[in-house]
C-alpha positions as CSV (number, residue, x, y, z in Angstrom):
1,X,-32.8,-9.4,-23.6
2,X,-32.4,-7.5,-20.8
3,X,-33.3,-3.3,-21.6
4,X,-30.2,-1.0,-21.7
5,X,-30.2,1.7,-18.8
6,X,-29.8,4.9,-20.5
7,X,-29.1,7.9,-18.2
8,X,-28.8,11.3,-20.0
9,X,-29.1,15.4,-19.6
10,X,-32.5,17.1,-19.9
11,X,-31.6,17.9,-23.6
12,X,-32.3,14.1,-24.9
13,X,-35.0,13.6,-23.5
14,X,-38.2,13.1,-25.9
15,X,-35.9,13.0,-28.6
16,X,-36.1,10.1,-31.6
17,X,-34.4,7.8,-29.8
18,X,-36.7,8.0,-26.5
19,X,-39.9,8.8,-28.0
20,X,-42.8,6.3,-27.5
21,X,-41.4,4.9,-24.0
22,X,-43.8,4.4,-20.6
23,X,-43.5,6.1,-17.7
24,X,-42.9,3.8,-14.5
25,X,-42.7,4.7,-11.2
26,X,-39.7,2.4,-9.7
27,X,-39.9,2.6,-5.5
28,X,-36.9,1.0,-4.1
29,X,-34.4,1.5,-0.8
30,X,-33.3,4.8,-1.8
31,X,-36.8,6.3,-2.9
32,X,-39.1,6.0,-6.1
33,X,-37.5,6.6,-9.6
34,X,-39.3,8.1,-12.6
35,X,-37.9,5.6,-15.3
36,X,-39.1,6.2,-19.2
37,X,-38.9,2.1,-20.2
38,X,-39.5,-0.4,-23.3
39,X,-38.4,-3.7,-23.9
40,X,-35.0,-2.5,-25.3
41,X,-34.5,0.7,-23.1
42,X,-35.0,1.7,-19.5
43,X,-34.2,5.9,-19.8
44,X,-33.5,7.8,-16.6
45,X,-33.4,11.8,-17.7
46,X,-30.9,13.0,-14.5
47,X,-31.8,16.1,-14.0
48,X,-35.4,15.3,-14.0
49,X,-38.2,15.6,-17.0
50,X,-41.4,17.0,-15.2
51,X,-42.3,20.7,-16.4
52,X,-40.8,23.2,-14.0
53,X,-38.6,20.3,-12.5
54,X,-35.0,20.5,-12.7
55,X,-32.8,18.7,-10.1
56,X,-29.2,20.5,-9.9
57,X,-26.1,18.5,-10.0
58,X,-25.5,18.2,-6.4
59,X,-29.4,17.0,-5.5
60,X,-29.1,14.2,-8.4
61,X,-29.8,10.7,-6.1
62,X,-27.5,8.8,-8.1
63,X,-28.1,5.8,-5.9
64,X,-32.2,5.7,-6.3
65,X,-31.2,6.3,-9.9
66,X,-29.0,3.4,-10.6
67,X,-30.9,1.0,-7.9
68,X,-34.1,1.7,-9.6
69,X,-32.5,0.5,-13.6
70,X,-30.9,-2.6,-11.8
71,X,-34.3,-3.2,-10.1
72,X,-35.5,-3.3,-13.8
73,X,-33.3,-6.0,-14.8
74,X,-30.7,-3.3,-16.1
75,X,-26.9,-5.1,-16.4
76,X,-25.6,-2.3,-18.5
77,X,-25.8,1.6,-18.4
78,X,-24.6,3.8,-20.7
79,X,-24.8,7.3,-19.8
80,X,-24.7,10.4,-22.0
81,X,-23.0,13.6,-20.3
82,X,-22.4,17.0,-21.1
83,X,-18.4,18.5,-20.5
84,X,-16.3,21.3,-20.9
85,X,-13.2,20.9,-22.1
86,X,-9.5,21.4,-20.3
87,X,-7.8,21.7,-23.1
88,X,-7.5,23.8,-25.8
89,X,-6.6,21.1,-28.3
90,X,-9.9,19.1,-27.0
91,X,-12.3,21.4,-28.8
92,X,-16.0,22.2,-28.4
93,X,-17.5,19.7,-30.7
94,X,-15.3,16.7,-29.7
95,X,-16.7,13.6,-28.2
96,X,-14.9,11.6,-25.1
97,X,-15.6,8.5,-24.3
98,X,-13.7,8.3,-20.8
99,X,-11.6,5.5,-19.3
100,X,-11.0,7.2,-16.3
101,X,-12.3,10.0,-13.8
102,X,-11.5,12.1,-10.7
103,X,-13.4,12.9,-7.8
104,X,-11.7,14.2,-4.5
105,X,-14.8,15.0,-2.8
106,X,-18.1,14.0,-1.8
107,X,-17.9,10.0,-2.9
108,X,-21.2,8.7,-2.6
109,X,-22.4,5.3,-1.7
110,X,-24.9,2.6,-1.3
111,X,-23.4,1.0,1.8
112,X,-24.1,2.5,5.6
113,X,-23.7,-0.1,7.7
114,X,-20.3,-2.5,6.6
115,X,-17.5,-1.9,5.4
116,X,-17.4,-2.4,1.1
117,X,-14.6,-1.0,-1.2
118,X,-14.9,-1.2,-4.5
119,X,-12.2,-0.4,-7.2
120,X,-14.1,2.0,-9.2
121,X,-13.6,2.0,-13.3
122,X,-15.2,2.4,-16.4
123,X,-16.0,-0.9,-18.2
124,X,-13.8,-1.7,-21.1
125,X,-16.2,-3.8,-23.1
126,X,-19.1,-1.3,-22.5
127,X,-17.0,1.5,-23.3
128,X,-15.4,-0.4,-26.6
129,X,-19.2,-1.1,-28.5
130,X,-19.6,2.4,-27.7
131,X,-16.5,3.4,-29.8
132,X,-17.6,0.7,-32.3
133,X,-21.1,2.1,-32.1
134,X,-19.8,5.8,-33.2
135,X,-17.5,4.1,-36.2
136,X,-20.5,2.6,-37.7
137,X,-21.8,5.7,-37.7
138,X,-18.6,7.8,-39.1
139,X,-18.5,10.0,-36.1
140,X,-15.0,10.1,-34.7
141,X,-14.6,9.9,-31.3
142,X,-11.8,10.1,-28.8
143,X,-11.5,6.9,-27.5
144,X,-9.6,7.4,-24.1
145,X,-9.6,10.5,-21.6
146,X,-10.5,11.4,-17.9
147,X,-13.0,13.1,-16.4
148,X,-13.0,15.8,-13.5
149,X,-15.8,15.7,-11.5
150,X,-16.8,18.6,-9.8
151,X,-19.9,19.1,-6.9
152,X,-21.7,22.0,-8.9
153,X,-24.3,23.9,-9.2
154,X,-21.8,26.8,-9.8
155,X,-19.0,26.4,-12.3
156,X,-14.6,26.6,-11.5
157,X,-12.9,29.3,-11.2
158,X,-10.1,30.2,-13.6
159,X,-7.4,28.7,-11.1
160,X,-9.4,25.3,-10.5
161,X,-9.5,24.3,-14.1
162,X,-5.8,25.1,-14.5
163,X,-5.3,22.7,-11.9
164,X,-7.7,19.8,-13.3
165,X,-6.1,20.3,-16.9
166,X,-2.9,19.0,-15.3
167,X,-4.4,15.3,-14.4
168,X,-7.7,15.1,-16.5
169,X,-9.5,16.2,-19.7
170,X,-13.1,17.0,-19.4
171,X,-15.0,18.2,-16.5
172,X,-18.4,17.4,-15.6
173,X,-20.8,17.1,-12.6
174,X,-22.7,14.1,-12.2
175,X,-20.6,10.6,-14.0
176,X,-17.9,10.3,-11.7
177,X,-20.8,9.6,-8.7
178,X,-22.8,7.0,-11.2
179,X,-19.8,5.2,-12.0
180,X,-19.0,4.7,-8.3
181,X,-22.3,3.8,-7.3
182,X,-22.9,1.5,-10.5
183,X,-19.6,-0.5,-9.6
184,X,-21.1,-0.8,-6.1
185,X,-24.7,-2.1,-7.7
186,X,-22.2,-4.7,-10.1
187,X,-23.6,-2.6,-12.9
188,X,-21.3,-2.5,-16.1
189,X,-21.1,1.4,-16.9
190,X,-19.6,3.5,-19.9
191,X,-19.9,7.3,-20.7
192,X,-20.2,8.9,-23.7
193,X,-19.5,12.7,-23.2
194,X,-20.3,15.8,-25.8
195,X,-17.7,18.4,-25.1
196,X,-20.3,21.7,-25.6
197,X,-17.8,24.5,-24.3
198,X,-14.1,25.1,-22.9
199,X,-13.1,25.0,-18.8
200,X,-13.2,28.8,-17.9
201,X,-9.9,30.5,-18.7
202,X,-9.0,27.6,-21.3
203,X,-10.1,30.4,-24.3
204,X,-10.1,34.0,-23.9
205,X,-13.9,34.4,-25.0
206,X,-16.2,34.5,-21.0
207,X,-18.1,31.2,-20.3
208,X,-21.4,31.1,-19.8
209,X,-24.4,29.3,-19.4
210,X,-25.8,30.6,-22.9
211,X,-22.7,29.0,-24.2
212,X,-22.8,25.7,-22.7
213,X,-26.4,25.5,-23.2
214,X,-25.6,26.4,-27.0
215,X,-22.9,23.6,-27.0
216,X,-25.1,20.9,-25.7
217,X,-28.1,21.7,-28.4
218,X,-25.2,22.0,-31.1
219,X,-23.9,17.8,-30.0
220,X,-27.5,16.7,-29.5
221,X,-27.9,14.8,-33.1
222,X,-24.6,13.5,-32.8
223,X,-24.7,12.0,-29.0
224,X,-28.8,10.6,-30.6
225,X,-27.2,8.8,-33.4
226,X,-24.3,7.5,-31.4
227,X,-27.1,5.9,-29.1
228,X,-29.4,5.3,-31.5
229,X,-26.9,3.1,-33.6
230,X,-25.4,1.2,-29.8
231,X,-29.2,0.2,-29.4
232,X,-29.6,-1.1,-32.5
233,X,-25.8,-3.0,-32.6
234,X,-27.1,-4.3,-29.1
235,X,-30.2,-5.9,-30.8
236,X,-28.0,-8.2,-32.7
């Protein structure tokens, strides 16, 4: 069985589900990859996993990252992302899986040197055991959506999330770029995102970090058992 690529925020990582894995050293076109791996899983934490190491949003090398799980024998990734919401009836505590994303800038790619354009999605089968993986478990989950991808490290102002509320959901930093470069790899890829915190301006109360940090650590058991129970439906 080929291992599931698993590619996830710093708040996952050396939790149940990724405990016991070896650390591998993966050197391919685009660089070596720190990859956390066992026979079921291949985990890449994003934003690095190395004390004192954190790798911002916009310094992420998505395409070492996803070359280096397909190098591995990787056919499907499933990646767990933190959001804020665009709504106000999309709630801190809600979990997205996303058929569709935006992101007007700063595309990123595997090719250089001919011309290759892909069509860009979200796989559909992925996506649905995902669904099906959070039912088994009695988690709801909102089963369509899109996500706004931003460049980061800063957050949006007031006046940029009023304009991605009109055309998308949930706004993030990094799964718009996988996606893209996962389609280019021929790499099936689904999201499963953990809305910790509202766009700035969607609620009266001042975003800040201490809030969407406090989000993420709130959605952590629930993202872990989703996985936890998509690995195990994947062993079947």
């Amino acid at each position: 069985m080929a291992p599931i690529g698993i590619i996830s925020g710093t708040v996952l990582h050396g939790t149940s589900v990724f405990r016991g894995l070896r650390k591998e050293h993966v050197d391919g076109a685009f660089g070596r990859v720190t990859v956390w791996v066992s026979p079921e899983i291949a985990h890449i934490p994003r934003h690095g996993a190395e004390p004192g190491e954190y790798i911002l949003p916009h310094r992420i090398h998505h395409q070492a990252n996803l070359a280096a799980l397909k190098a591995l024998g990787v056919r499907d990734v499933v990646a767990v992302n933190s959001t804020g919401s665009l709504k106000r009836d999309l709630p801190p505590g809600s979990i997205v899986v996303p058929d569709d994303f935006i992101l007007p800038a700063g595309t990123p790619t595997v090719f250089s040197d001919r011309p290759v354009h892909v069509t860009p999605d979200l796989d559909g089968a992925l996506r649905r055991r995902l669904i099906e993986a959070a039912g088994a478990c009695g988690i709801p989950v909102v089963e369509r959506g899109v996500y706004w991808q931003t460049q980061g490290p800063r957050l949006e102002t007031r006046a940029e999330i009023r304009m991605m509320a009109a055309h998308a959901d949930i706004v993030g930093m990094t799964m718009a770029a996988e996606a893209i470069i996962a389609k280019e790899l021929g790499l099936a890829y689904a999201a499963l995102c953990s809305v910790d915190n509202y766009g700035n301006g969607v609620v009266e109360t001042p975003l800040t970090m201490e809030t969407i940090l406090e989000g993420a650590k709130k959605n952590r058991e629930t993202m872990l058992t989703i996985v936890g129970k998509f690995i195990e439906r994947s062993r079947a």
